[in-house]
C-alpha positions as CSV (number, residue, x, y, z in Angstrom):
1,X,93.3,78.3,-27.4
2,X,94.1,79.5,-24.0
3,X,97.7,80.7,-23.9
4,X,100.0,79.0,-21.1
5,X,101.2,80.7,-18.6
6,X,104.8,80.5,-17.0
7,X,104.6,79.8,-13.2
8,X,106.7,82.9,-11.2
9,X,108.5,83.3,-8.7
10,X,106.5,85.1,-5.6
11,X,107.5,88.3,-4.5
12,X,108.1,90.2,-1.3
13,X,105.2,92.3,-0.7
14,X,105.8,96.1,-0.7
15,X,105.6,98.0,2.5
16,X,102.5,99.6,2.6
17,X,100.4,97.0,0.4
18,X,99.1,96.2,3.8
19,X,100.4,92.6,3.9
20,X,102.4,91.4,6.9
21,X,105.7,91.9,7.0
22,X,108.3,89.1,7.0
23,X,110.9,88.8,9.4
24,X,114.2,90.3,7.7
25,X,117.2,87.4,7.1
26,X,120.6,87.8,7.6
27,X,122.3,90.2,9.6
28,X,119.0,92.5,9.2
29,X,117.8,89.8,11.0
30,X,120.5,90.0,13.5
31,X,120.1,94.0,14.0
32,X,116.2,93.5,14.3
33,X,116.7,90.5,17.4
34,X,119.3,93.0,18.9
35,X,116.6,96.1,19.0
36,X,114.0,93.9,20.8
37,X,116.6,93.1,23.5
38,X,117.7,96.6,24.0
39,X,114.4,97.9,24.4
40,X,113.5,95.1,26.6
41,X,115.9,95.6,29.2
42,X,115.0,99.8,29.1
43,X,111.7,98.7,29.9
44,X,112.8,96.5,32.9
45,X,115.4,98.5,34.0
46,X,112.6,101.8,34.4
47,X,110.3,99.2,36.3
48,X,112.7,98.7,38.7
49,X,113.7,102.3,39.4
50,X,110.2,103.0,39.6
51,X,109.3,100.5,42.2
52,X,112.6,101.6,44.3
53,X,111.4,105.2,44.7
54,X,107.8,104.7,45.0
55,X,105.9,103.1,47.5
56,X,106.2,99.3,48.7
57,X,104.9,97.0,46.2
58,X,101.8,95.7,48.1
59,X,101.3,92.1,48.7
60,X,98.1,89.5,48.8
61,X,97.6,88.4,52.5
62,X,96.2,85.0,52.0
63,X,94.6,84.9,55.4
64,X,93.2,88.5,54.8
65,X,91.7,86.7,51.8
66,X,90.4,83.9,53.2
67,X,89.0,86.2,56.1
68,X,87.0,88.4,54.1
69,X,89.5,91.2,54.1
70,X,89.9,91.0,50.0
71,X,92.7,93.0,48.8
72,X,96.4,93.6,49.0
73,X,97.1,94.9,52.4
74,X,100.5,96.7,53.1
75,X,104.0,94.3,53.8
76,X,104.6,93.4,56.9
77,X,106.2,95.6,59.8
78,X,109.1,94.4,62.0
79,X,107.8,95.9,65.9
80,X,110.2,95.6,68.2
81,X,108.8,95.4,72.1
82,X,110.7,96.5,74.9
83,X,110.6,94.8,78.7
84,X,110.9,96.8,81.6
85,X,111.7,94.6,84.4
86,X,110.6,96.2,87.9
87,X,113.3,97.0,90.3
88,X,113.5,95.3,93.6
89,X,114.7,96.8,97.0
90,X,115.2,94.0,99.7
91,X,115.4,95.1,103.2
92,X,116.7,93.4,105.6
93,X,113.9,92.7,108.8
94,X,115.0,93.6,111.9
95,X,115.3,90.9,114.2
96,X,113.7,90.7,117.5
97,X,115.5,90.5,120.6
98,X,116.4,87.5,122.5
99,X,116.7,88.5,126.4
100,X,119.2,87.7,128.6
101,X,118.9,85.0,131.4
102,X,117.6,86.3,134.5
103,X,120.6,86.4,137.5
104,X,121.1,83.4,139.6
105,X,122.2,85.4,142.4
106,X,119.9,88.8,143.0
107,X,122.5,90.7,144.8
108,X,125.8,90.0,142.8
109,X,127.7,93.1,141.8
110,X,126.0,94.9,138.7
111,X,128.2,97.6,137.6
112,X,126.0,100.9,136.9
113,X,124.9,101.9,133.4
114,X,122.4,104.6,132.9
115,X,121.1,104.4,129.5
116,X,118.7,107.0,130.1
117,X,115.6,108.2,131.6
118,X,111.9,107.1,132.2
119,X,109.1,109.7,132.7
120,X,105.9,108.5,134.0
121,X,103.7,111.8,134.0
122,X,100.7,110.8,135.6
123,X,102.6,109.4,138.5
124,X,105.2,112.1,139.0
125,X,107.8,109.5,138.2
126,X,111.3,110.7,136.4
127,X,114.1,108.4,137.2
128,X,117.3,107.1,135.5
129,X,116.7,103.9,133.8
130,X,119.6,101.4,134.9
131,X,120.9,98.5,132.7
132,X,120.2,94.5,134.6
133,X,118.1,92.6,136.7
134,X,119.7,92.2,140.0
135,X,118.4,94.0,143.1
136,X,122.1,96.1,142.9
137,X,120.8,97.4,139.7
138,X,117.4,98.2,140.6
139,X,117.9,99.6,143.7
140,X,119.5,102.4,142.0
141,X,116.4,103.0,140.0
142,X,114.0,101.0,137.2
143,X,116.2,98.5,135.7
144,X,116.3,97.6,132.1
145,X,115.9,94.0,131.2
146,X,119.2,93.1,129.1
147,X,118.5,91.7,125.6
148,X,114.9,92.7,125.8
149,X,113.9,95.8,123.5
150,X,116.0,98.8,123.9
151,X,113.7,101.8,124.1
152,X,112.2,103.1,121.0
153,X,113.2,99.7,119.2
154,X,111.1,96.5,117.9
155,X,110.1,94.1,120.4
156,X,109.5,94.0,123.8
157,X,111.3,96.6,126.3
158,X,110.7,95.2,129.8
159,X,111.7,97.5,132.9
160,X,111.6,96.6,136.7
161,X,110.9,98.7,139.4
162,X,110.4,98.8,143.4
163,X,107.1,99.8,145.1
164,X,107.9,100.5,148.7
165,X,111.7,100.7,149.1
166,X,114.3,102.8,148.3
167,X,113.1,105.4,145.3
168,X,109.4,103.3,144.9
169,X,109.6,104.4,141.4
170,X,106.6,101.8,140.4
171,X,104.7,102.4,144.5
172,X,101.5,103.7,142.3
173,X,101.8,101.0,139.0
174,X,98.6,100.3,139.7
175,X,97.0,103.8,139.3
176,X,98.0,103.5,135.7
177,X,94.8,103.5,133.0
178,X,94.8,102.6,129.4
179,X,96.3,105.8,127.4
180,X,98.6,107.4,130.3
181,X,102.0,108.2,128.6
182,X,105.5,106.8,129.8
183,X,108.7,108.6,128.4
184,X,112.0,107.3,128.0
185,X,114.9,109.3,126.6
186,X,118.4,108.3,126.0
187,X,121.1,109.2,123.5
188,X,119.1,107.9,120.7
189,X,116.4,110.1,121.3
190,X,113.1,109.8,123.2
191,X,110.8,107.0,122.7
192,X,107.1,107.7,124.1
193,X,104.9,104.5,124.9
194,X,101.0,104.8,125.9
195,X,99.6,102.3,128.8
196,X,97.4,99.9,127.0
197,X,96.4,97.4,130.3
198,X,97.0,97.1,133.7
199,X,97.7,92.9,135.3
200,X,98.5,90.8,137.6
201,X,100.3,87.6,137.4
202,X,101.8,85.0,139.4
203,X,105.7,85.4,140.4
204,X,106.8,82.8,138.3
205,X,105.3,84.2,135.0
206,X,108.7,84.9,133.3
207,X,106.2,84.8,130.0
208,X,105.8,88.4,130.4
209,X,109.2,89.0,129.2
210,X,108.3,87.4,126.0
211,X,109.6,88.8,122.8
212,X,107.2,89.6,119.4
213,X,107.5,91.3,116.1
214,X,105.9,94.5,117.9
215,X,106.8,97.9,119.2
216,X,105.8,97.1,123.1
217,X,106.9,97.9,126.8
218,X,106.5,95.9,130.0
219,X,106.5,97.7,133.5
220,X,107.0,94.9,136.3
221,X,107.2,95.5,140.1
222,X,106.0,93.1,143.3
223,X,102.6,92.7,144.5
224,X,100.7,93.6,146.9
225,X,102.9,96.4,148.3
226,X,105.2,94.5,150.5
227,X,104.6,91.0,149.1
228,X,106.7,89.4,146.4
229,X,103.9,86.6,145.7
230,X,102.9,88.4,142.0
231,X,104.1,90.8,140.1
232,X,101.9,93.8,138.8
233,X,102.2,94.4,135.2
234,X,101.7,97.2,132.8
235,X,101.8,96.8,129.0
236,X,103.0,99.4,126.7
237,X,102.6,100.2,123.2
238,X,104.8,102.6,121.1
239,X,103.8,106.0,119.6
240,X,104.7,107.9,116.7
241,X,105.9,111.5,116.8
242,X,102.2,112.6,116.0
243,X,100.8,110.6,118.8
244,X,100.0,107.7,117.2
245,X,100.4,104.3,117.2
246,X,104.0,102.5,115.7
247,X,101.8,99.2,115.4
248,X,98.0,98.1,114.5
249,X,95.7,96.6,116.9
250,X,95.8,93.2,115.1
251,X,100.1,93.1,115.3
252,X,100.6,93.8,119.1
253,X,100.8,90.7,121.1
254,X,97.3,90.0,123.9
255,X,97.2,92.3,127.1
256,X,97.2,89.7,128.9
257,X,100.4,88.1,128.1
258,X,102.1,86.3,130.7
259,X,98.5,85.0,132.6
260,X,98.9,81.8,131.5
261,X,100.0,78.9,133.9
262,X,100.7,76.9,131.2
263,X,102.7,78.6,128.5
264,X,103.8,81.7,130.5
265,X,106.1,79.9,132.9
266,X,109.1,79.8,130.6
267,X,110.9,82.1,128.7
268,X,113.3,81.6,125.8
269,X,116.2,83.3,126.7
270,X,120.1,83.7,125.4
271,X,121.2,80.8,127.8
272,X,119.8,79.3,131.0
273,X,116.5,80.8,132.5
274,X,116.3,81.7,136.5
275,X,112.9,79.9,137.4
276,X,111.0,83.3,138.3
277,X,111.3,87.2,138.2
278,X,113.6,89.2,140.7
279,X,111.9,90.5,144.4
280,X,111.8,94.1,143.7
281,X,111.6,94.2,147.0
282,X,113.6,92.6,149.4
């Protein structure tokens, strides 16, 4: 007969047999748990040192992706963009001059101003320039137009002078040609002008008095020689130090400003207008 065998009890495998190894119980199982922690957080405390003093962890760009550009492109930079803003200088324009009305009475008292001197080389012409518009201002010598341009200054300067009495500072106007030089000088300094036309208007063309956002002179005396029917008149333009001119072609005002019947008959002026230009000569 077969002998019977007892059942037994299993036993825990010796280290080494080359079994597996079953978890320890009681507090080795404790200790063994604890050990697992420990190294657990070493590890993920030396990750995050290492990623601190390295480089930046790179990220996936999901559009770089989908674009084509596969692979983890570098985090994204915060650029800052400065704005310059221009400066602006505003300067104020200059305004043009408004000129005074023309005297009612020719020959009322005009107290004497000189405000400087007019040169007209090419006639042999060097007078005082006077300041007004009655005959006892211009019988002294050319008379300034007050209001208009002040010599040198933007607008229109407009001077009148006689042609056959007392000085005749203006007897020869019309021997003037386009480029001939006339010279004023006053405290300010001296302002030199070139002739740009020679015309003749009726006497009660006040329009060549007329104001613009130019650099311009008018000469004004009687004609004919004797007559007080028209007036001659020669426009001015303004040079620069070096000879040339202050203004463009295309900014000054026509030559023949103040022909007009039907515009040049008026004048806008600071108050009430005299209906036509003083007699030079009376």
């Amino acid at each position: 007969m077969v002998p019977s065998q007892q059942p037994t009890a299993p036993t825990a495998a010796e280290p080494g047999a080359g079994g597996p190894t079953a978890p320890p119980h009681g507090p080795r199982r404790f200790a063994y748990v604890l050990a697992l922690f420990v190294v657990a957080l070493l590890a993920a405390t030396f990750a995050v040192g290492a990623t601190r003093s390295g480089d930046a962890v790179p990220f996936t760009d999901a559009l770089a992706v989908s674009a084509g550009r596969i692979g983890a492109q570098p985090l994204p930079t915060t650029t800052t963009t400065t704005t310059t803003v221009p400066s602006i200088t505003i300067t104020a324009l200059e305004a043009i001059p408004v000129p005074d009305p023309l005297p009612t009475n020719p020959y009322e008292a005009t107290p004497e101003v000189v405000l400087g001197t007019i040169e007209i080389p090419a006639l042999g012409v060097a007078e005082n320039l006077q300041s007004g518009m009655t005959l006892t201002a211009i019988n002294r010598g050319p008379g300034h137009w007050p209001g208009t341009a002040e010599p040198g200054g933007l607008g229109n300067m407009v001077v009148a002078g006689h042609r056959t009495t007392y000085s005749r500072p203006f007897a020869d106007l019309d021997q003037l040609v386009a480029g001939d030089r006339v010279i004023f000088t006053t405290d300010e300094g001296v302002a030199t002008y070139e002739v740009r036309g020679v015309i003749i208007v009726p006497e009660s063309h006040v329009g060549i008095a007329a104001q613009s956002n130019a650099h311009t002179a008018t000469l004004f005396a009687c004609h004919p020689k004797g007559s007080a029917t028209h007036r001659i008149v020669a426009k001015l333009r303004l040079l620069n130090a070096d000879g040339t001119p202050v203004d463009p072609d295309e900014a000054l005002p026509p030559i023949e400003q103040g022909s007009d019947p039907a515009t040049d008959t008026t004048l806008v002026v600071r108050d009430t207008s005299a209906a036509t230009l003083p007699a030079t000569d009376g």
